[in-house]
N, C-alpha and C positions, 0 to 999 in steps of 0.2 A: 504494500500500500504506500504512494507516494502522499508524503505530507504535504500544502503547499501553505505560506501564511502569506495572507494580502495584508500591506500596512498602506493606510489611507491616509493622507495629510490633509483631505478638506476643511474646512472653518466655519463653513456655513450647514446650515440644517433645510431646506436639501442639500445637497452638495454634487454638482458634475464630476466633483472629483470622486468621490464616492460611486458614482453612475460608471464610471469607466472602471476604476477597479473590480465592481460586478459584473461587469461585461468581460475583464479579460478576465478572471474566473472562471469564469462559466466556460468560455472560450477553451483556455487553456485546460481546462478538466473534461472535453466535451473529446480533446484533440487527444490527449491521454487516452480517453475511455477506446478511441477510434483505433488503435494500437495494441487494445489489451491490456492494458494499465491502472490498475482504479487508482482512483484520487481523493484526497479529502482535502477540505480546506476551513482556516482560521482567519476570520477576518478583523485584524488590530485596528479602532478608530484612535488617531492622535488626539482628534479635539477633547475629547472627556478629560486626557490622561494628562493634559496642560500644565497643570500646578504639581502633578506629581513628577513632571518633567523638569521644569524650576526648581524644585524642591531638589531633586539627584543631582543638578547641577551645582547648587549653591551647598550643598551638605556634604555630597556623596554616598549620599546612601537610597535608595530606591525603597518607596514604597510595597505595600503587598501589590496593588495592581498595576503597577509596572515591573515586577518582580516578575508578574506573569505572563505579560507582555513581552520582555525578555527570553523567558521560559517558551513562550511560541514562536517566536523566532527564530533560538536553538538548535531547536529541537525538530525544527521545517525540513525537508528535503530541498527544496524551492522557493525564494520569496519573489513577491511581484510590488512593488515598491510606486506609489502614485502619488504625485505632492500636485499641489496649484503652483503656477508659477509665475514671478516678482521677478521684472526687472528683470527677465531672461536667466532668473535660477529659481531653486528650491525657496520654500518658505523655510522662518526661522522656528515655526514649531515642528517641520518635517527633520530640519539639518538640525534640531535639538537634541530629537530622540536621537539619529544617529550617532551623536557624541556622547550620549551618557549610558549607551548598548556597552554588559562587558568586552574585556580586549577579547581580540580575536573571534565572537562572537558569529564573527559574517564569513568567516576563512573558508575558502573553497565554496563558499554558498552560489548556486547558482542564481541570479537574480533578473528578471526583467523591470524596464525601468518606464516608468509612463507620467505625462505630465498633463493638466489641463491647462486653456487660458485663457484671456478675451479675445487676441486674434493670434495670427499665424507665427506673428513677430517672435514669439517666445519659446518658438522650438526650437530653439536655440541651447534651451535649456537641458535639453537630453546630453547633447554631446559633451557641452561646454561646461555643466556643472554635476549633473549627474552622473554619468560614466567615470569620472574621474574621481569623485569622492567615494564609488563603492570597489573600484579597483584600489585606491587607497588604502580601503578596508579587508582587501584581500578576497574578495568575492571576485564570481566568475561572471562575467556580464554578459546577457544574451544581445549577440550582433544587433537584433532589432529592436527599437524603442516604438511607443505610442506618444503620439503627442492629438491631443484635442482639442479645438478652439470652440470659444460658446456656438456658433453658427453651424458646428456637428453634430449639435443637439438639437436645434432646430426644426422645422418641419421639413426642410431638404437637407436632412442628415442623409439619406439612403445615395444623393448624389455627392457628398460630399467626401465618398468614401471612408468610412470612418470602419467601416463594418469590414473592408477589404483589409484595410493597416491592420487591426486586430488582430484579422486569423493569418495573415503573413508571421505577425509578431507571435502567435500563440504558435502555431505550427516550428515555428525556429525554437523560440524556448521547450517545449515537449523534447524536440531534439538535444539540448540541450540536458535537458533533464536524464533524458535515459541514455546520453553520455556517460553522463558523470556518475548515475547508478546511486541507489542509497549514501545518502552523506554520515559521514562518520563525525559526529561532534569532535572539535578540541577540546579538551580538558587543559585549559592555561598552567591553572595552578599545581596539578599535578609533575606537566612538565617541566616548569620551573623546581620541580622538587625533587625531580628524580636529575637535574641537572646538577641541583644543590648537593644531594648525594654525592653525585661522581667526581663532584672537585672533591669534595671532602676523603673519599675513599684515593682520588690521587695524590691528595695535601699529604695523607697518613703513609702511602708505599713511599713516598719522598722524602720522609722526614727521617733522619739518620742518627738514633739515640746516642752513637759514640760520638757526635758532633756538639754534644750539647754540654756548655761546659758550667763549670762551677759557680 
């Protein structure tokens, strides 16, 4: 069973951005199922989790419900990543969460990345600020992005191709996905401890008792 967790950066209540992340869901589970693949999926809304987000930043410590927001991203096989976009990048509560995510959290995660806007001008955003912040993060990033302008929503969304970018993009991430085959979690801190060990176990075969003097 592949995991998948959508995190939604919308702000408003509807939210278009929220509207795309259920479409490439569905999309991207639909293209899985077409394959023989079943799927499940976890949908993270940022706007609620806003103050618990400020709060892990300014403390460092993470609430319970971003604790498990954390915990579904993990523990994903696949996330699908959707923010609104400023100014031709991310919002500051989408690029918030992903600064207070623990380390190495997104390592080898395969990710599609999708953004909404008011007009075309901001798909800009995929390449220029999104791709480069989740490869930062050491995730794998799916060649195709989603970008939506309000006018996809529209009542001549069906000509605006919105519905064809989707399943290019879900079809490449599925590929994606069953590349990379079940994702094995990092465990950080364990690494760091079995590294801690083997200095330690090399400190001790180096250390020379007739050298040690009076």
């Amino acid at each position: 069973m592949t995991k998948l967790t959508i995190v939604t950066g919308g702000l408003r209540e509807p939210s278009s951005t929220r509207l795309l992340a259920d479409r490439l869901d569905e999309a991207v589970r639909a293209e899985l199922a077409e394959q023989g693949v079943p799927a499940t999926s976890t949908i993270i809304e940022l706007r609620p989790l806003g103050r618990a987000i400020m709060d892990a930043m300014l403390t460092g410590f993470a609430g319970a419900d971003l604790e498990a927001a954390f915990e579904a991203v993990g523990s994903a096989d696949g996330l699908i990543a959707v923010t609104p976009a400023f100014n031709a990048s991310y919002s500051g509560l989408f690029k918030s969460f992903f600064d207070v995510v623990p380390e190495e959290i997104l390592s080898d995660m395969p990710v599609m990345i999708a953004a909404t806007g008011g007009t075309e001008r901001h798909s800009l955003v995929l390449e220029h600020a999104m791709r480069p912040m989740f490869s930062y993060l050491h995730a794998v990033v799916s060649p195709t992005g989603v970008y939506a302008a309000t006018d996809d929503f529209g009542a001549q969304h069906t000509a605006s191709g919105l519905s064809e970018r989707i399943g290019r993009a879900s079809a490449d991430f599925a590929r994606l996905l069953r590349s990379c085959g079940p994702r094995q979690r990092r465990d950080v801190f364990a690494e760091e401890l079995t590294a801690m060990e083997s200095l330690l176990q090399k400190a001790t075969r180096d250390d020379d008792p007739g050298s040690v003097e009076d």
